[in-house]
Backbone and ligand atoms as CSV (ligand in chain L), in Angstrom:
chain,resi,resn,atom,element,x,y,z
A,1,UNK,N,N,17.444,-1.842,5.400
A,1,UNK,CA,C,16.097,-1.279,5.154
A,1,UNK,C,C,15.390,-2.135,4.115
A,2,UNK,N,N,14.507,-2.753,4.434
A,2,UNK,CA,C,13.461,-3.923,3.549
A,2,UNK,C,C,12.479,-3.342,3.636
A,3,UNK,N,N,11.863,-2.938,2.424
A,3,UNK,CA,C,10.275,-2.504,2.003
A,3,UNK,C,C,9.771,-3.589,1.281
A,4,UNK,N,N,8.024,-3.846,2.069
A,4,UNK,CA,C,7.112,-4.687,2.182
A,4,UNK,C,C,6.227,-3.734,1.026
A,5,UNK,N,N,6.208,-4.013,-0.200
A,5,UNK,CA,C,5.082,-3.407,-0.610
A,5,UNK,C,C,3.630,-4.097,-1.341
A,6,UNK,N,N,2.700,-4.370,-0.463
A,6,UNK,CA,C,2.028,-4.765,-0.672
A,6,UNK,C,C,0.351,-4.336,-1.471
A,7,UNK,N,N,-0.151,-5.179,-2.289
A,7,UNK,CA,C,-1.069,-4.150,-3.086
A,7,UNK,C,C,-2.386,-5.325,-2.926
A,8,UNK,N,N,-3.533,-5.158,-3.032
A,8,UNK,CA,C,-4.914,-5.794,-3.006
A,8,UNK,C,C,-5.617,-6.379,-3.776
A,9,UNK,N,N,-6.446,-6.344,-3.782
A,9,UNK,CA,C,-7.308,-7.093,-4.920
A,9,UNK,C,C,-7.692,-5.933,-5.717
A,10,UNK,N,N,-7.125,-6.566,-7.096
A,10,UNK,CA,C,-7.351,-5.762,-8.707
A,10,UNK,C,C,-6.662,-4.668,-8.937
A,11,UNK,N,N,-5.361,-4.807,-8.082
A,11,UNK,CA,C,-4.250,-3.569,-8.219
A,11,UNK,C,C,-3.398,-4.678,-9.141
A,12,UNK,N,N,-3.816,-5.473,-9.487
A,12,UNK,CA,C,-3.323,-6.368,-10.937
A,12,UNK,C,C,-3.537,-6.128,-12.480
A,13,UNK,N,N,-4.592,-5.272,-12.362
A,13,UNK,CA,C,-4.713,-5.031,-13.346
A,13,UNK,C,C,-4.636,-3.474,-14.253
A,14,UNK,N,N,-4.012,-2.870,-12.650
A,14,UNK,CA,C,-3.373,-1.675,-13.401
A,14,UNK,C,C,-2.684,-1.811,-14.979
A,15,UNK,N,N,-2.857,-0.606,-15.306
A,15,UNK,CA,C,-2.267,-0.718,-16.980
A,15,UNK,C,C,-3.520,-0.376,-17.845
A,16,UNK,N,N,-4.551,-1.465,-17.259
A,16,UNK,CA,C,-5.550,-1.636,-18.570
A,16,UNK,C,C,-7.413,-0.940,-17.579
A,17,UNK,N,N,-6.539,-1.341,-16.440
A,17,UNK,CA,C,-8.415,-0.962,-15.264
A,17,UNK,C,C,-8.770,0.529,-15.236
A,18,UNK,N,N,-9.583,1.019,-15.903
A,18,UNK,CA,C,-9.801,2.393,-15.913
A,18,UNK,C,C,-8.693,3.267,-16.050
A,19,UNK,N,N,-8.082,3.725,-16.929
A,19,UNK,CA,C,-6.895,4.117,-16.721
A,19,UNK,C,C,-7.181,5.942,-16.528
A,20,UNK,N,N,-8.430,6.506,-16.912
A,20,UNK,CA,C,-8.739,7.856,-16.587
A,20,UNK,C,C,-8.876,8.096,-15.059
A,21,UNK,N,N,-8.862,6.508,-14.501
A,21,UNK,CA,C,-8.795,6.960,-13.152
A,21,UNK,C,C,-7.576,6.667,-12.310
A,22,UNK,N,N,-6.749,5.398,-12.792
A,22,UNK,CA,C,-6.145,4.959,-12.069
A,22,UNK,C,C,-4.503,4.872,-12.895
A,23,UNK,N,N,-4.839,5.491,-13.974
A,23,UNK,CA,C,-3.491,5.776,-14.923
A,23,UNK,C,C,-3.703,4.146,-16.126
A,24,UNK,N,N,-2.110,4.658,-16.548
A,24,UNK,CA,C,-1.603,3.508,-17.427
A,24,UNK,C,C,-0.299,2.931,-17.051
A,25,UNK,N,N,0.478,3.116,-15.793
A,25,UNK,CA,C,1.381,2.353,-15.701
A,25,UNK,C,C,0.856,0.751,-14.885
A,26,UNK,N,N,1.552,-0.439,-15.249
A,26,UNK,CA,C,1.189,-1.462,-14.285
A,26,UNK,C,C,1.761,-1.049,-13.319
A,27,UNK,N,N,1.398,-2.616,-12.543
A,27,UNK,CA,C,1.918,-3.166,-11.288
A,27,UNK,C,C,3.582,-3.121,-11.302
A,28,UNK,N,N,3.452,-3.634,-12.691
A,28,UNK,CA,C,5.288,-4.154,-12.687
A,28,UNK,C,C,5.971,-2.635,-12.684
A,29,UNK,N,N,5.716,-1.514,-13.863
A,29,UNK,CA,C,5.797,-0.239,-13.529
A,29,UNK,C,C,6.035,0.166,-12.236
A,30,UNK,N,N,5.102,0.166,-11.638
A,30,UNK,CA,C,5.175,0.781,-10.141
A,30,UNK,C,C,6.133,-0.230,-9.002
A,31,UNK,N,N,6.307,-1.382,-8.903
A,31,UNK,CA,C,7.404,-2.524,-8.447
A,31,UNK,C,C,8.535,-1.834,-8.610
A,32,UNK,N,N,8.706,-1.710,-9.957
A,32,UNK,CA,C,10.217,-0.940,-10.072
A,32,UNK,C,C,10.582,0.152,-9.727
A,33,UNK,N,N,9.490,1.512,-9.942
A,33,UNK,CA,C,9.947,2.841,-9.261
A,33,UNK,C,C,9.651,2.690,-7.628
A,34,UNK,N,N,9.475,2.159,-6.932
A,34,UNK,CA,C,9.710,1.546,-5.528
A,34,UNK,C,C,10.659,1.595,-5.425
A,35,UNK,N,N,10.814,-0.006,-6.409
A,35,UNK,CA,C,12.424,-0.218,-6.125
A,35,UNK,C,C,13.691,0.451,-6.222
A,36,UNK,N,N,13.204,1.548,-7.323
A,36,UNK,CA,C,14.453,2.290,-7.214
A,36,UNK,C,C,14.835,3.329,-6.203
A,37,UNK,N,N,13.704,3.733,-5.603
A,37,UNK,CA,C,14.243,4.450,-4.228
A,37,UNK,C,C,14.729,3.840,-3.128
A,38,UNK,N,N,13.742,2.984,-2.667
A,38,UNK,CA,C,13.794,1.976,-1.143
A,38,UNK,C,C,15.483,0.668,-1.450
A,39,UNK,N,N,15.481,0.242,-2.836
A,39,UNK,CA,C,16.499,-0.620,-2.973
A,39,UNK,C,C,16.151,-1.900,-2.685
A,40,UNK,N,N,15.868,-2.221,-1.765
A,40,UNK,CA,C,14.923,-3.610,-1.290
A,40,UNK,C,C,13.413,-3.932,-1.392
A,41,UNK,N,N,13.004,-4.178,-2.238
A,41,UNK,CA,C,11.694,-4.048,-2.102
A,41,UNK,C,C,11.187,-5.632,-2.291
A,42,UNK,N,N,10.074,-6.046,-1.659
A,42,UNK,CA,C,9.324,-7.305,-1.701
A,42,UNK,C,C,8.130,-6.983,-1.935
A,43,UNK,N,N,7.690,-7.517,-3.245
A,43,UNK,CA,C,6.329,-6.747,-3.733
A,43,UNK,C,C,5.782,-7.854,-3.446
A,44,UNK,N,N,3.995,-7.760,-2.950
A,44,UNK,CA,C,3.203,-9.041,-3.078
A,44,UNK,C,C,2.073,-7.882,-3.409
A,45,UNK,N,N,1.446,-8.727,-4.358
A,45,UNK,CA,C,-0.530,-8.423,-5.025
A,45,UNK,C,C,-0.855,-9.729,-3.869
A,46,UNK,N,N,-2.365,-9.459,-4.106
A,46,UNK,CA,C,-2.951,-10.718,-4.167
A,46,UNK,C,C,-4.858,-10.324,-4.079
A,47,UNK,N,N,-5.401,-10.982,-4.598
A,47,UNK,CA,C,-6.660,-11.038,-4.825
A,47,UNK,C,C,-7.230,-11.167,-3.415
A,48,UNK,N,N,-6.521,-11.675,-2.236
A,48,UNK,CA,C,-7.597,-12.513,-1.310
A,48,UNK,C,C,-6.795,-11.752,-0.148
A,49,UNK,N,N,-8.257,-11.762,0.405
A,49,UNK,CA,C,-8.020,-10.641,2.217
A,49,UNK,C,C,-6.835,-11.666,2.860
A,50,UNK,N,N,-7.304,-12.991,2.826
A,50,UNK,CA,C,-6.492,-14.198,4.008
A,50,UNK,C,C,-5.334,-13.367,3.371
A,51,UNK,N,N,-4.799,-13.953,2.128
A,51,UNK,CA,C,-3.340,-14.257,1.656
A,51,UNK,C,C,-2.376,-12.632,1.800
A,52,UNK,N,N,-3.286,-10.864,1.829
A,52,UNK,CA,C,-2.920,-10.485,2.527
A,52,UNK,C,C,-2.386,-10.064,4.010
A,53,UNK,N,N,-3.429,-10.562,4.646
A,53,UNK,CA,C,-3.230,-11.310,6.277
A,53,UNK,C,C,-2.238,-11.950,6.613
A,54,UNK,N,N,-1.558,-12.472,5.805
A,54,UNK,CA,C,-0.686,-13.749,5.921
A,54,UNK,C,C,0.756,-13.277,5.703
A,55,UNK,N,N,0.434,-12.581,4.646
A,55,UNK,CA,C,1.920,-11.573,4.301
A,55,UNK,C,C,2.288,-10.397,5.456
A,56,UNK,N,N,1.147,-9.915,6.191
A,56,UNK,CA,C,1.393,-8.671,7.148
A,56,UNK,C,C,1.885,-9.414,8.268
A,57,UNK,N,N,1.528,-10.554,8.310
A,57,UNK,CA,C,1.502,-11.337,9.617
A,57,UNK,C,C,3.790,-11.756,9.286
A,58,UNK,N,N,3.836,-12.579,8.493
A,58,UNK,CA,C,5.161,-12.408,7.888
A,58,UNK,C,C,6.023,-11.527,8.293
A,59,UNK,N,N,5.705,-10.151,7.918
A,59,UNK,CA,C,6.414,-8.709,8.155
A,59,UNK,C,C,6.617,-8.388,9.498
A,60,UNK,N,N,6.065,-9.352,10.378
A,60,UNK,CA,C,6.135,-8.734,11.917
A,60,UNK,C,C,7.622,-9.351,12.016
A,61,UNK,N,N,8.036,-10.422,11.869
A,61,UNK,CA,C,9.060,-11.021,12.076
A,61,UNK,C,C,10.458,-11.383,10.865
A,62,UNK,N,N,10.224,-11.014,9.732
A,62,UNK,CA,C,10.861,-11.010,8.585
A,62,UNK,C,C,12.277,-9.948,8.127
A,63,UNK,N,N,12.259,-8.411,9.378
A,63,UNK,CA,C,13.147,-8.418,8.665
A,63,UNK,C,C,12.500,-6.613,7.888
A,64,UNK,N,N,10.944,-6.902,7.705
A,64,UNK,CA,C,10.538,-5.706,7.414
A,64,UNK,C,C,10.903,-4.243,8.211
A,65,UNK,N,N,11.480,-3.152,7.440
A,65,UNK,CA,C,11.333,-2.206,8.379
A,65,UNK,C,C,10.042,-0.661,7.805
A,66,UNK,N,N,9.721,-1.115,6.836
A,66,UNK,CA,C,8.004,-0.325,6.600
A,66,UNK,C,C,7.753,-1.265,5.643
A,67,UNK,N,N,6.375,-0.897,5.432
A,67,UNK,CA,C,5.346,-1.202,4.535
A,67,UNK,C,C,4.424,0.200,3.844
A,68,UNK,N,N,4.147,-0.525,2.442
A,68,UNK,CA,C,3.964,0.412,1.511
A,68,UNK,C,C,2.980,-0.684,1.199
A,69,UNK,N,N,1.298,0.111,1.096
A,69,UNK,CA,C,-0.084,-0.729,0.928
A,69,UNK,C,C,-1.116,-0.080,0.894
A,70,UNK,N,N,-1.368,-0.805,-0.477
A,70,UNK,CA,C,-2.746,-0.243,-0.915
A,70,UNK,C,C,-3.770,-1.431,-1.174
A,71,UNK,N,N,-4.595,-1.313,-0.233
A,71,UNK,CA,C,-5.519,-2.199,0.524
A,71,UNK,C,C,-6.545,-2.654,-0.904
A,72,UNK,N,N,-7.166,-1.464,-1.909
A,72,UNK,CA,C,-7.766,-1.627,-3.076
A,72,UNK,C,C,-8.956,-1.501,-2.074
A,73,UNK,N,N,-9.734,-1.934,-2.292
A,73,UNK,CA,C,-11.391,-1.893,-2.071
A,73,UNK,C,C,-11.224,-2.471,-0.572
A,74,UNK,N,N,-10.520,-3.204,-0.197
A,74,UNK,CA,C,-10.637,-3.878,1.297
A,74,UNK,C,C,-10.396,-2.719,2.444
A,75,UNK,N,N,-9.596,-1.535,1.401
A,75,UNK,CA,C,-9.867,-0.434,2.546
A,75,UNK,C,C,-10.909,0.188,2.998
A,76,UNK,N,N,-12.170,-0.149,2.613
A,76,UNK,CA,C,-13.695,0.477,3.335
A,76,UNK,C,C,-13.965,-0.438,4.148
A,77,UNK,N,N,-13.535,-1.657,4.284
A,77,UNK,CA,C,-14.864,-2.889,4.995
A,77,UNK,C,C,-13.713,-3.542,5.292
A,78,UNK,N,N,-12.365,-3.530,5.740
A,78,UNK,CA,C,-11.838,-5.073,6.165
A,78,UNK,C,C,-11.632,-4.913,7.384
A,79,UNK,N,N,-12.236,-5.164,8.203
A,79,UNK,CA,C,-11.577,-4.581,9.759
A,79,UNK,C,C,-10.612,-6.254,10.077
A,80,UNK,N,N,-10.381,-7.034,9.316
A,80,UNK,CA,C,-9.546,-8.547,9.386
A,80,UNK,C,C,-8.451,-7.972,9.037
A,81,UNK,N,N,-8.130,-6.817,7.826
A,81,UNK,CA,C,-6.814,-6.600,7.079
A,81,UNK,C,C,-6.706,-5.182,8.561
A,82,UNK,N,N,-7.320,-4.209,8.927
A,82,UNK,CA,C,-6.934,-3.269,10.110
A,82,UNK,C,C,-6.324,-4.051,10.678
A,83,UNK,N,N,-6.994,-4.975,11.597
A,83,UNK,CA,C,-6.305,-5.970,12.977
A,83,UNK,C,C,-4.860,-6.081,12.340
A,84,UNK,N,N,-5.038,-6.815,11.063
A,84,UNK,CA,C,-3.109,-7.142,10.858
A,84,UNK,C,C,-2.639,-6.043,11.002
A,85,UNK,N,N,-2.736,-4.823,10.060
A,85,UNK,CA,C,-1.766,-3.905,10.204
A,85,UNK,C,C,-1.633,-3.249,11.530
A,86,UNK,N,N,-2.558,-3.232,12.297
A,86,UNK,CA,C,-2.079,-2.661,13.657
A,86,UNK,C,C,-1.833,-3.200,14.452
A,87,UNK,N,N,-1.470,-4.651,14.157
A,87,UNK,CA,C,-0.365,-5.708,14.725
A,87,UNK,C,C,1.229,-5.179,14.440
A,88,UNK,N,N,1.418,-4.128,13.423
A,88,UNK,CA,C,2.678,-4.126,12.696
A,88,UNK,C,C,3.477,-2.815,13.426
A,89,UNK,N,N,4.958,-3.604,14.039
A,89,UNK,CA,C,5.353,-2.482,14.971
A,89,UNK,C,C,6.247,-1.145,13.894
A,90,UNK,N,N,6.381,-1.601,12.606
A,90,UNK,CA,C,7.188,-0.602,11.853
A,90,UNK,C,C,6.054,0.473,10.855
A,91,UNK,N,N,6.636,1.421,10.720
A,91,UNK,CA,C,5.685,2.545,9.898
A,91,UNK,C,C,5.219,2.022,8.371
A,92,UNK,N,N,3.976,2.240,8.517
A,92,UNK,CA,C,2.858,1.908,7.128
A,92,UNK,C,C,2.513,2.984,6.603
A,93,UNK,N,N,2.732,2.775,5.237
A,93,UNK,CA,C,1.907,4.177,4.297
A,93,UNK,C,C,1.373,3.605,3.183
A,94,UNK,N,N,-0.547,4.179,4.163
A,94,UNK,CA,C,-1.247,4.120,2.722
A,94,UNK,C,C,-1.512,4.496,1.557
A,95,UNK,N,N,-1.850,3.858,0.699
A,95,UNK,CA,C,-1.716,4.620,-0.825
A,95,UNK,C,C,-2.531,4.530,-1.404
A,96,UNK,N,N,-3.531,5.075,-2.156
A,96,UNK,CA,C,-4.174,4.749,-3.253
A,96,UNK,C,C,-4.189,6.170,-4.420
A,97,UNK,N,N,-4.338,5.581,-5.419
A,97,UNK,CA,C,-3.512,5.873,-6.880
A,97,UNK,C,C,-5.084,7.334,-6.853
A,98,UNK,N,N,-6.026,6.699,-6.905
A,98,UNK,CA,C,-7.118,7.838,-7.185
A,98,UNK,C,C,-7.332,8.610,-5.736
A,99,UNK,N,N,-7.739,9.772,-5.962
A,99,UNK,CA,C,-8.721,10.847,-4.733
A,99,UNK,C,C,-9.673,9.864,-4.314
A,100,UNK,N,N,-9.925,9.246,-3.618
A,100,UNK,CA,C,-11.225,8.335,-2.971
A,100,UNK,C,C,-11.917,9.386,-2.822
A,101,UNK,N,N,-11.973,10.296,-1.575
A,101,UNK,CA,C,-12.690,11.586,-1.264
A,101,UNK,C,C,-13.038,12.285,-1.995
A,102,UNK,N,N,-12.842,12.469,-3.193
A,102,UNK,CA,C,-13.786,12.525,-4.522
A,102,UNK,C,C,-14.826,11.853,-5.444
A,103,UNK,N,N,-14.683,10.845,-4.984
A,103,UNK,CA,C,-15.214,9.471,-5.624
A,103,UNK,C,C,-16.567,9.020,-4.815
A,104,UNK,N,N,-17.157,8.008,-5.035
A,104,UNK,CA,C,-18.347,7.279,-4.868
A,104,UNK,C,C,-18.186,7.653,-3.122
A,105,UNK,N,N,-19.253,7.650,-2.430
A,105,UNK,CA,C,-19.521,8.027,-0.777
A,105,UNK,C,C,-18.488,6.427,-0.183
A,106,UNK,N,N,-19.207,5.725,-0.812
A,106,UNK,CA,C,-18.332,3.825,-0.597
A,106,UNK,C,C,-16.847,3.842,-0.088
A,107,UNK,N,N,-16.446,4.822,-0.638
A,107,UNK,CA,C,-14.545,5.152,-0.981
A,107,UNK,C,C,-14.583,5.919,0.028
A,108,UNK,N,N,-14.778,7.005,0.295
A,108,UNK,CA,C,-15.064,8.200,1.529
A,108,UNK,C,C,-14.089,7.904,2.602
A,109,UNK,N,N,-14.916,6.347,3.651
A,109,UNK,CA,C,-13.944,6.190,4.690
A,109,UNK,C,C,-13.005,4.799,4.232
A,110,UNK,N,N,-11.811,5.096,5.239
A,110,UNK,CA,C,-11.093,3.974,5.003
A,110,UNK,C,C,-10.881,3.699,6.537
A,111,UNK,N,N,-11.515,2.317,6.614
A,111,UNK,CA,C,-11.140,1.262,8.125
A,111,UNK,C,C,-9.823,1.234,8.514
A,112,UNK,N,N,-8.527,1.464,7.237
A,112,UNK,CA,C,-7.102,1.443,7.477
A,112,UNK,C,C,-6.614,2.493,7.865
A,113,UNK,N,N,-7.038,3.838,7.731
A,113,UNK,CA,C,-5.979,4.510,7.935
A,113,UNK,C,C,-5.826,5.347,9.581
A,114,UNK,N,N,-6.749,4.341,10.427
A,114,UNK,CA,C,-6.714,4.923,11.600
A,114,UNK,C,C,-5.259,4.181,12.347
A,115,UNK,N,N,-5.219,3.005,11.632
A,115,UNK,CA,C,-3.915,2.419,12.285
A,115,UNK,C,C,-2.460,2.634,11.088
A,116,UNK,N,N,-2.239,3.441,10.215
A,116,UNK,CA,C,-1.143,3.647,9.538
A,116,UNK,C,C,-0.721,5.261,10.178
A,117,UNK,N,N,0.481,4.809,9.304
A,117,UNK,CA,C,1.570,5.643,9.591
A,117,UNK,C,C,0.886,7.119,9.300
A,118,UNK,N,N,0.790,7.015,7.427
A,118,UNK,CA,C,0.817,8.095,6.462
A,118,UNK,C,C,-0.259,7.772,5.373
A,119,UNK,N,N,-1.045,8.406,4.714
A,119,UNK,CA,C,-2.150,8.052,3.593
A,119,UNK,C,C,-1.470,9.228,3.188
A,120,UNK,N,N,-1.209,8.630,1.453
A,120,UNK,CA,C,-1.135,9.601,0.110
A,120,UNK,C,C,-2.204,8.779,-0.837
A,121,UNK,N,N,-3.178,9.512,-1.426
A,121,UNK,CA,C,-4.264,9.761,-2.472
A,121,UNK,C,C,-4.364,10.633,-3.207
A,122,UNK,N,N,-5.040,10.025,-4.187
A,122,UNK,CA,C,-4.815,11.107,-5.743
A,122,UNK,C,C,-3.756,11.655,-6.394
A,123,UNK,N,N,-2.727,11.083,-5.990
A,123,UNK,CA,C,-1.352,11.284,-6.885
A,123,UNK,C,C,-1.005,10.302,-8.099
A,124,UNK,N,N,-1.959,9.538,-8.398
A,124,UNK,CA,C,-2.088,8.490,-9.380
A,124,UNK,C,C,-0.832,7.406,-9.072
A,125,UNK,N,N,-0.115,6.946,-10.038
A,125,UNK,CA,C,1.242,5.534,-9.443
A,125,UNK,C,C,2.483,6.569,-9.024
A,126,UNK,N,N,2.722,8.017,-9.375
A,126,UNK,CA,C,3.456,8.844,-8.701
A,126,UNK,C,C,3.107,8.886,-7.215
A,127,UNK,N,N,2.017,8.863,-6.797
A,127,UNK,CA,C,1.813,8.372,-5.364
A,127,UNK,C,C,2.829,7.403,-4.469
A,128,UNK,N,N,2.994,6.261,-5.370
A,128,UNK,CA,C,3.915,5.330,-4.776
A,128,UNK,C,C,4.966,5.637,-4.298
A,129,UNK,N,N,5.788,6.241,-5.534
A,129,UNK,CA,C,7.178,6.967,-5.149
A,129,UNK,C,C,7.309,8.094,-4.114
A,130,UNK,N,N,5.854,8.765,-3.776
A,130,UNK,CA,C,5.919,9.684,-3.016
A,130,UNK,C,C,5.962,8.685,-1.209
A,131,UNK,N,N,5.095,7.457,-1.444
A,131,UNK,CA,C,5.001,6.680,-0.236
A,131,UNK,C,C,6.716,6.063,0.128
A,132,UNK,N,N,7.459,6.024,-1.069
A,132,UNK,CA,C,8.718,4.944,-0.817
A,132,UNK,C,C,9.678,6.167,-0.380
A,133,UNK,N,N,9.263,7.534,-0.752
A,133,UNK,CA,C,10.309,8.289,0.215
A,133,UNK,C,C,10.063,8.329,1.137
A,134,UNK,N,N,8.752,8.569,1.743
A,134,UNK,CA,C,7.888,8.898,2.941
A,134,UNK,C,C,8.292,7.015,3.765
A,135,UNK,N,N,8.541,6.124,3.323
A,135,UNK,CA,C,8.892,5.114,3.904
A,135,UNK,C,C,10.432,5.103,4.409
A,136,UNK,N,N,11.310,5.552,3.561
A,136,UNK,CA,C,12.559,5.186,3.807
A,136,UNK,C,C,12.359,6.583,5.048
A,137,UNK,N,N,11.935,7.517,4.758
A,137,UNK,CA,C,12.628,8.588,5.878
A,137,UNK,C,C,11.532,8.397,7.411
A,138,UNK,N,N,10.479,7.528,7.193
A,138,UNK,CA,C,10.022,6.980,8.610
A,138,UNK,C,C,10.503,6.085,9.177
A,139,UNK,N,N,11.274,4.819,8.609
A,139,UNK,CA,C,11.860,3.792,8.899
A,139,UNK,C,C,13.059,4.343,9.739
A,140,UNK,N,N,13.607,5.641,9.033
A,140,UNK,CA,C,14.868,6.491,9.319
A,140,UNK,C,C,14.686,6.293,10.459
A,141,UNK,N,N,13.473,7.527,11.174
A,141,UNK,CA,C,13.455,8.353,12.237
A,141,UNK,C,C,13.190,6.845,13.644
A,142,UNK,N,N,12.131,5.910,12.748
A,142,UNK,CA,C,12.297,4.888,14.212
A,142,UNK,C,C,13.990,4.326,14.326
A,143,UNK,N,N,14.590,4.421,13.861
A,143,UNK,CA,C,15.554,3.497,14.530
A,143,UNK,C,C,16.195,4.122,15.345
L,1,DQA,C1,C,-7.880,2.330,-4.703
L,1,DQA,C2,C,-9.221,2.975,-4.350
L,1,DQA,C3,C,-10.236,1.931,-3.935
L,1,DQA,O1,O,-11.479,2.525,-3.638
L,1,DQA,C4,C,-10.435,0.923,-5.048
L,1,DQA,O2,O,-11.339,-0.082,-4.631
L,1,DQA,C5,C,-9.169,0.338,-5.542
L,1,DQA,C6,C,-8.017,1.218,-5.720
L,1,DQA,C7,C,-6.890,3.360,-5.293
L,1,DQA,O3,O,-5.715,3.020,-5.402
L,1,DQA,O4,O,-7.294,4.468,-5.668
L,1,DQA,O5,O,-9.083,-0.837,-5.874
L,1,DQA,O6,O,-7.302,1.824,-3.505
């Protein structure tokens, strides 16, 4: 069981980025309580739509058996980052740390979550851990 957990542009700067909204643990924080459920985990950030593209594209053939991703802002407008993930034959769960559906109308819809597995929101970086159980026991049921 290999978890892909992948995070977006300015999920780097957890810790210090609004933290009334998005907490105070980092990236590295949240890497590790992943890791301690799933056991395998391959974390990638990255600032840029391609270089996520590139990593989902990876996961088709790597070995991945879910993915754990939080798109950041590319989840309203990327229909480039949709296409990858619904290229991806193993279960995806989206995440984001704040309630979007509370937030600015902008946040409201997400282009991703018509092709994922599972969306958890507003559980702040406890969210994650709620996605890495919700990963290991979907990965379960496909095999
Ligand atoms: C986010 C919500 C997005 O709207 C925002 O652009 C982010 C983080 C979240 O985790 O709550 O970067 O995905």
């Amino acid at each position: 069981m290999r978890t892909l957990l992948a995070n977006g542009p300015n999920l780097s700067q957890l810790g210090t980025r609004d933290p009334g909204v998005y907490g105070t643990a980092t990236l590295a924080d949240i890497e590790r309580a992943v890791g301690d459920v799933v056991g395998d985990v391959d974390a990638f950030q990255s600032e840029y739509e391609g270089a996520l593209v590139e990593r989902l594209h990876a996961a088709r053939s790597d070995g991945t058996s879910a993915v754990i991703l939080n798109p950041g802002a590319l989840t309203h407008y990327s229909y480039v980052l949709r296409d990858a993930v619904e290229m991806l034959d193993v279960p995806v769960v989206e995440v984001h740390l704040s309630q979007v559906h509370a937030r600015e109308p902008f946040r409201h819809h997400s282009v991703i979550s018509a092709v994922v597995t599972a969306t958890i929101s507003g559980v702040g970086p406890y969210g994650y851990h709620l996605a890495a159980l919700a990963a290991l026991q979907l990965a379960g049921e496909q095999q």
